[in-house]
C-alpha positions in Angstrom: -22.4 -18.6 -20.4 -20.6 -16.6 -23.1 -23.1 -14.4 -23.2 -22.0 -13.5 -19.8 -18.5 -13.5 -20.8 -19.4 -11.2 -23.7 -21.2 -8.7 -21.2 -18.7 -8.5 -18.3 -16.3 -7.1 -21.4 -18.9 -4.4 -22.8 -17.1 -1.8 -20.4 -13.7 -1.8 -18.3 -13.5 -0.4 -14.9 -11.2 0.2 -11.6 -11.6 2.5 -8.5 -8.1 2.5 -7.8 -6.3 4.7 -10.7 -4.0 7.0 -10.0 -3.8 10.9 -10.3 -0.4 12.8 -9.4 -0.3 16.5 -9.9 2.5 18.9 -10.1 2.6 22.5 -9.9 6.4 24.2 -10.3 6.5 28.0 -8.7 9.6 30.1 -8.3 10.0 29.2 -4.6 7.1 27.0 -4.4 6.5 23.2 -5.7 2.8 21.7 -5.0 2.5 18.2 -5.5 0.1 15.1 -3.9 -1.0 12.0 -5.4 -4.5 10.2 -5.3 -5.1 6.6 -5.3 -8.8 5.8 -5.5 -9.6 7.4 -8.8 -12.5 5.6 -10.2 -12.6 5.5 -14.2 -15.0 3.8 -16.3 -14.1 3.0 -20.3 -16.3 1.6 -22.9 -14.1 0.2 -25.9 -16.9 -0.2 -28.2 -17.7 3.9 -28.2 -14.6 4.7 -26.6 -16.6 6.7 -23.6 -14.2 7.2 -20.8 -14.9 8.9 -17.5 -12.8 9.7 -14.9 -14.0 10.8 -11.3 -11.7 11.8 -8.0 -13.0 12.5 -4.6 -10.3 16.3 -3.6 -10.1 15.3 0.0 -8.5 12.0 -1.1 -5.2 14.2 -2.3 -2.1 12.9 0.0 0.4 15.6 0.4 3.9 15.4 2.2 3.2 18.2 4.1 -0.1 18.6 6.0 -0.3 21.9 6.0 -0.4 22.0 2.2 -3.0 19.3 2.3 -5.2 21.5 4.8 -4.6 24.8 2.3 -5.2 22.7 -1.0 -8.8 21.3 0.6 -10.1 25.1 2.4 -8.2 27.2 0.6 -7.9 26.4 -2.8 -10.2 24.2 -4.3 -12.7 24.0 -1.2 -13.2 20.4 -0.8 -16.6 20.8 1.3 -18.0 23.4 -1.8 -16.9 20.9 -4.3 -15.7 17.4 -3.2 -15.2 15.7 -6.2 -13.5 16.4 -9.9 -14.9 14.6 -12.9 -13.5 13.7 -16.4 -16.1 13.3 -19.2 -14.4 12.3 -22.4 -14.5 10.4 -26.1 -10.9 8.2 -27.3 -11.7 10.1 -30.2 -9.3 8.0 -32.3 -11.1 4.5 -31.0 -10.8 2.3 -33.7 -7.5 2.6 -34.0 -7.4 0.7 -30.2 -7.2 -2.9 -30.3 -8.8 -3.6 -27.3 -8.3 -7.4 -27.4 -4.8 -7.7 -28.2 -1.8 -7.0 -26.3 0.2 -3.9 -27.7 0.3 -0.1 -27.0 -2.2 2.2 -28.4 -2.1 6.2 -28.8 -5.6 7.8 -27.7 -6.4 11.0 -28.7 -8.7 12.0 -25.9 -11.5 15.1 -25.7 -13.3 15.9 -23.5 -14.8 18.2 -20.3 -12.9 18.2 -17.0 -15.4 19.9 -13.9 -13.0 21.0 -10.8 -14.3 23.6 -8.7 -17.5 24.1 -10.2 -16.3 24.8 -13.6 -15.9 23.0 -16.6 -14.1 22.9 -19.2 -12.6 21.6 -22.7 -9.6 19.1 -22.1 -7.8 17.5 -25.1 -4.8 15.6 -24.8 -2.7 12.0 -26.2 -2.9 9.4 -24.0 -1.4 5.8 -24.0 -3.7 2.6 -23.5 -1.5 -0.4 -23.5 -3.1 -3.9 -23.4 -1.8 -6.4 -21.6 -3.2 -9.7 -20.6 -6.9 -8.6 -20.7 -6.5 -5.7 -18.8 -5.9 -2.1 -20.1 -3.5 0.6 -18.4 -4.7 4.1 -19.5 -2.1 6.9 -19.1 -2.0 10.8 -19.7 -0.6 13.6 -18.9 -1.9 16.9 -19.1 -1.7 20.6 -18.4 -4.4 23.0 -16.7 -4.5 26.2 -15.5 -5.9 27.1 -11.8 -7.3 30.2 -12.7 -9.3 28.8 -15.9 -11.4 26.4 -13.1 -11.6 30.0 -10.6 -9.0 28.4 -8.7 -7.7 31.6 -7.2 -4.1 32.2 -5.4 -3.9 34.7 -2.7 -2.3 37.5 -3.9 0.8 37.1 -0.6 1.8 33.9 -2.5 1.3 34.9 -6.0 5.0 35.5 -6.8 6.2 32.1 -5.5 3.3 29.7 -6.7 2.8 28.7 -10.4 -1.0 28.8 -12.3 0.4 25.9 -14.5 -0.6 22.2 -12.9 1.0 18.9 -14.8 -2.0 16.3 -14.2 -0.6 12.6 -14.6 -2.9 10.0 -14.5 -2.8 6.2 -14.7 -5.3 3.4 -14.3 -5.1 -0.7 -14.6 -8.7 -1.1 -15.8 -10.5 -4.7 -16.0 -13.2 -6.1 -17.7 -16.7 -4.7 -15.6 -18.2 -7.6 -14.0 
């Protein structure tokens, strides 16, 4: 049995993280929030994926939600977004004991067909055998060929604030 125990540990896990993102134009602000982000982390290499379906973005207006999926990042074309990264600072985690941890996080972030380098701090705090992974993050559309139409250009921002969070628990 504890080998079982020592297994279902090996790698923490949750398909309902969250993702919030925040653009700020001059007449313009774009925000929506996901709630099924699935993210896998592996404490003892510090392997951490992230993966978002774009049609599961909630927006307050629907309209927005209808330009974000055709318009922008084309949903149908590319339906999902994927982080691939390394805590590059892993042994400084303590993944079995309660406290907060600063993770230094690199990685490659594919949205819209293109990838590219991410590298931010993050926060894992552990709590109770569970893990809450937080970051936040900056990205610019046109870097992932995210393109605004030039009739909106003045009132829309390139700049998106990516906020994620995520209650993992050990994989069983």
């Amino acid at each position: 049995m504890a080998a079982a125990t020592t297994i279902a540990q090996d790698k923490y896990f949750t398909k309902s993280g969250s993702i919030h993102f925040l653009s700020k134009g001059a007449i313009e602000i774009i925000q929506a929030d996901h709630r099924s982000v699935t993210c896998v982390l592996d404490p003892k290499t510090g392997a951490i994926q992230f993966a978002v379906l774009m049609k599961g973005f909630e927006f307050k207006k629907a309209l927005m939600q209808e330009h974000f999926n055709e318009d922008y990042v084309e949903s149908d074309k590319y339906p999902k977004a994927e982080f691939r990264g390394q805590i590059v600072n892993n042994s400084d985690i303590a993944y079995t004991k309660d406290g907060v941890y600063t993770a230094h996080v690199k990685g490659k972030l594919t949205l819209h067909g293109e990838t590219k380098d991410v590298e931010t701090n993050g926060k894992i705090t552990v709590k109770g055998g569970k893990l809450l992974a937080s970051s936040d993050f900056t990205i610019l559309m046109s870097d992932y060929n995210i393109a605004i139409p030039k009739l909106v250009k003045e009132n829309m921002s390139n700049t998106v604030t990516i906020t994620v969070n995520c209650t993992l628990e050990p994989l069983k």
